[in-house]
N, C-alpha and C positions, 0 to 999 in steps of 0.2 A: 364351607368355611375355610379349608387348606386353601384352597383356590384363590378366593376370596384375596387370603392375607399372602399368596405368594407374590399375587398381582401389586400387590399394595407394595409390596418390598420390591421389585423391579421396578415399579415408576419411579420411589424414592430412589434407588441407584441411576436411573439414567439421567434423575435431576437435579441430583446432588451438585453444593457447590465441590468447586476442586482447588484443594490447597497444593498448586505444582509449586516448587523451587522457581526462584527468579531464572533467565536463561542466562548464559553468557556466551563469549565468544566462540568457543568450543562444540556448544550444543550447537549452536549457530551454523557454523561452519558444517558438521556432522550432516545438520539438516538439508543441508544442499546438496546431498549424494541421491538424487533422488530422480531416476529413471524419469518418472510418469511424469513429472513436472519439468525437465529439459527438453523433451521431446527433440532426441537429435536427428536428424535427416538430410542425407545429402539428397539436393533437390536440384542439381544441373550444372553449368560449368560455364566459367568465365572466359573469356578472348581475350587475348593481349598480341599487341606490336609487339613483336624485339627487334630489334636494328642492330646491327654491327657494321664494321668496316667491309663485309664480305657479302652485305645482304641483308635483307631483312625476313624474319618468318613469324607465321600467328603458334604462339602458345596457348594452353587451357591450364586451368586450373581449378580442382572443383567447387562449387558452389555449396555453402552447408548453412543448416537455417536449425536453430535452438533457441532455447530461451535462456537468458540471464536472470543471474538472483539479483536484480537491482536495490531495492530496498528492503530494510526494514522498518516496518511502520507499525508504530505501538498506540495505544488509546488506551490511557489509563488514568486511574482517578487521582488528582494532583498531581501539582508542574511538576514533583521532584521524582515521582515516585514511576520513570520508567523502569520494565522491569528486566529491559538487560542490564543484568549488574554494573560493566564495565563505562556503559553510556549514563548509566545512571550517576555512578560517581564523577563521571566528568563533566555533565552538565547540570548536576543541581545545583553551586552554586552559581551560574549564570542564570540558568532560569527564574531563581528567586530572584537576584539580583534586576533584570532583565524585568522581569515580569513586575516587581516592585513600583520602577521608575516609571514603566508607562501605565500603571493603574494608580500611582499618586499623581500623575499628570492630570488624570480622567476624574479624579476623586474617587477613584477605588477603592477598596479596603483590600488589600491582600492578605490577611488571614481571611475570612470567608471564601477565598475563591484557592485555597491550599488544600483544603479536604476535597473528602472523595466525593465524585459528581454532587459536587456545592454550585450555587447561586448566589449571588445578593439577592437576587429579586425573592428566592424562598428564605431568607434569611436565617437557615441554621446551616452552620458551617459543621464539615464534616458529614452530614449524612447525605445519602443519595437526592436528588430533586426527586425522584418518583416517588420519592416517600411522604413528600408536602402534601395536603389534600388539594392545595389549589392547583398542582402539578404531577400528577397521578403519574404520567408515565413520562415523563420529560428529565431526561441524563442528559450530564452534563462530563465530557472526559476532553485531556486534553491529550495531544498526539505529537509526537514526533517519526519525522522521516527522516532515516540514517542512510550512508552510504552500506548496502552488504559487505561484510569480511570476503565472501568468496566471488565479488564481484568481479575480480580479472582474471578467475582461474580458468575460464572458459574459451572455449576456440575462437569466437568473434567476439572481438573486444566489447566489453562495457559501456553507456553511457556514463555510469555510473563510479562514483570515485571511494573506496572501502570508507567504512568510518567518518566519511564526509556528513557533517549534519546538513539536511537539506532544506528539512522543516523544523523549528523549536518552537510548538504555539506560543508557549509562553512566552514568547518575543515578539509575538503575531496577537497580540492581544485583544488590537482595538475589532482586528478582522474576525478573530478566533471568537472571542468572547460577548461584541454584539454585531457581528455579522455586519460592520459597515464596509463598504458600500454593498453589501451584496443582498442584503434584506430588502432592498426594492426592483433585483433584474427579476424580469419574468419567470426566469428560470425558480425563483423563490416564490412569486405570486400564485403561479398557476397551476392548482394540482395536475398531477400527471407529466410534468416536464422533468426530464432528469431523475425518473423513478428507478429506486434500484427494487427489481420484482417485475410483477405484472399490476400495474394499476388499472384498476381501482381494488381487484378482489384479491390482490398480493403483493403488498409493499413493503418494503422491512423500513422504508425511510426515505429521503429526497437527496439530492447529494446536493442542491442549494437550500439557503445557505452553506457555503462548506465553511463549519463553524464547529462546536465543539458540544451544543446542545440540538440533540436527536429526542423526537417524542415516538419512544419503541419501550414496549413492555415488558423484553426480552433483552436482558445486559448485553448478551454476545450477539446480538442482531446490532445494537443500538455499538459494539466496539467495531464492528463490520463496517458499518455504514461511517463514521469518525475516519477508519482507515481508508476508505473509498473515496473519501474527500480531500482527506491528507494528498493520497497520491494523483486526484484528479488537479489537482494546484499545483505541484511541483514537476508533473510532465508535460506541462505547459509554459509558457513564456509570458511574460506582460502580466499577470492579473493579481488587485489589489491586496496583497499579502507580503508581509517578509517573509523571503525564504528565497534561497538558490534552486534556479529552474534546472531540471537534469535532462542536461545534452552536453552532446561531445563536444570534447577538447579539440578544435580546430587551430589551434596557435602552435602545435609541434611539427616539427620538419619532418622526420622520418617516417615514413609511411610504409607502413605493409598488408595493410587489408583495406581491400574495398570492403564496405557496410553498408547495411539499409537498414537505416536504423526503425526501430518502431512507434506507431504512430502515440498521440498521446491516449491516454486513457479513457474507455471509455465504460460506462457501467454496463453488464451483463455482455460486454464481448471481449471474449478468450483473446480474440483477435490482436487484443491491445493489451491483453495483461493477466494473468490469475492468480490467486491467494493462493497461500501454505500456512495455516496457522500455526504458532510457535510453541505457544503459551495461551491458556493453562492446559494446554491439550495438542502436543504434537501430533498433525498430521501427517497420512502416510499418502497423502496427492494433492495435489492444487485442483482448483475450484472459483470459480467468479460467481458472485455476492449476489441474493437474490431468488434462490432455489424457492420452488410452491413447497413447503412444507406441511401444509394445512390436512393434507390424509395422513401422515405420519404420526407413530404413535406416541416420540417423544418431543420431535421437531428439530429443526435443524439447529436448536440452540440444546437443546435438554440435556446433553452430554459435556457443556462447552464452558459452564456456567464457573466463574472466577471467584472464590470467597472473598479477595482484596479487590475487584472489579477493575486487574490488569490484567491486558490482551499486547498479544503481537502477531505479526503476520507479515510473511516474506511474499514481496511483491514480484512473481514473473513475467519476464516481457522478451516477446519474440524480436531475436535481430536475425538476419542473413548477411552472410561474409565467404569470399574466396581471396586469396592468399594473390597478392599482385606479385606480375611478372615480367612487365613490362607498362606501352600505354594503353589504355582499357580500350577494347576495340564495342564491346558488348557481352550479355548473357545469357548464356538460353538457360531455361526453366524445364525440365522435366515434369516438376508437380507446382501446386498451388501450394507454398507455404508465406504463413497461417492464412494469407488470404488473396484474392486475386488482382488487390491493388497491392502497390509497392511503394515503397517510399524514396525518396534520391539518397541514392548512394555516395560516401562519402568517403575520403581514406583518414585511417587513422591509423595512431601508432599501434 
């Protein structure tokens, strides 16, 4: 019977929800001291011309490959209610605002779609979709992609620009909220295309449509898969959403690092990006979305679980950089970092 009732009180703790504090900038910051998630490595060394009036000779200089905290990318329930304090108060009233005009256009209602993972189509505002019977496990969260605070503190420059909003769904409404154009690419049609997991017998969700409504039984699985899609739109170029695509600043003069910058995102490779979650449960590593949780005894949500169903999560991405010295002659590579394709290198400030 002790046994019994100890078990019973450990499941309850590992599936308890968690009332954490909003984060701010601070915590923010704090959270980017973080080894296992930079992975620094000098990994070879670059060549350069230098010329003078006496002659010319090849310099080196070395080669070094880490990750940057590019974003922060939140998925939480209502436009206003990101839960970095500081982004919070400077975009709720845009958001509303924002989010207002293109869902009176549409014939929206924007009170039903201000609560937490609401619907029109389940028509009660404020409560979660999973809670509809017609919509068992169907959330709905909407997502913002910020610029990182500590995004230029790092030795190869950023794509990314601090505090820069990149994504405000709620300005992305028509894309965000019924998934036009993207409810008809194959990538939306076809199970198994764009899974993050192992489909068929381990999928936390699809990353099309990249929208705002996930059918996942698991809140923190279903705020993973929100943030996967977030950032799978914004490290890309061209595709039907508002929002600013994050890539470098190529219009400044001054140049001192060669870069290769990182590819865009892609689901379940390190390669191109991993998570740090922020909120409601800081992590002490990063991790890309999709883990088999299914022998586990609480699962990769049972500790993670948000009593206000806000999540955040700082987005890592590999760049490589050596310190110019003249004109790039080439690089030799010592190891493979993160992977054995490269991207073209580019100088930025």
């Amino acid at each position: 019977m002790i046994k019994r009732l100890t078990l019973s009180f450990l499941v309850l703790a590992l599936t308890a929800d968690l009332r954490a504090e909003p984060i701010n900038t601070g915590t923010i910051l704090s959270s980017a001291l973080n080894f296992s998630c930079i992975k620094f490595q000098v990994i070879g060394v670059c060549l350069w011309l230098v010329c003078t009036p006496f002659g010319c000779e090849i310099e080196t200089s070395a080669k070094y490959g880490h990750y940057n905290p590019d974003l922060v990318v939140s998925a939480h329930n209502g436009i206003a209610n990101n839960p970095w304090t500081e982004m919070k108060a400077l975009l709720a009233g845009i958001q509303t605002t924002g989010a207002g005009a293109v869902l009176s256009a549409m014939g929206g209602q924007l009170p039903n779609l201000l609560g937490g993972g609401t619907t029109t189509e389940c028509g009660i505002a404020g409560r979660p979709a999973r809670e509809h019977p017609a919509h068992k496990n169907l959330i709905f969260k909407d997502s913002d992609a910020i610029g990182h605070p500590a995004a230029g503190f790092f030795l190869c420059p950023s794509a990314s620009t601090p505090f820069q909003p990149y994504l405000v769904s709620a300005l992305d409404a028509l894309s965000w909220r019924w998934a036009i154009p993207e409810f008809i690419y194959p990538q939306s049609l076809i199970p198994g295309l764009r899974e993050i997991g192992d489909w068929p017998l381990n999928t936390w969700g699809a990353v099309y449509p990249r929208g705002g409504f996930v059918t996942q039984a698991e809140d923190p699985k279903a705020a993973a898969v929100v943030a996967q899609r977030a950032g799978d739109v914004v490290t890309r170029t061209g595709q039907p959403h508002v929002y600013i695509a994050l890539e470098s600043d190529k219009r400044k003069e001054k140049k001192k690092y060669m870069v290769w910058y990182p590819p865009s995102l892609k689901e379940g490779d390190a390669k191109t990006g991993t998570w740090q979650m922020l909120t409601p449960k800081r992590a002490g590593s990063c991790e890309v979305f999709g883990s088999n949780d299914l022998m586990s005894f609480s699962g990769w949500a049972g500790s993670k679980v948000a009593a206000d169903g806000n999540y955040a999560f700082t987005l890592w991405r590999p760049y490589k950089c050596c310190k110019v010295k003249g004109s790039f002659i080439g690089s030799i590579d010592i190891m493979s970092y993160p992977s054995d394709s490269s991207t073209t290198p580019t100088r930025t400030p």
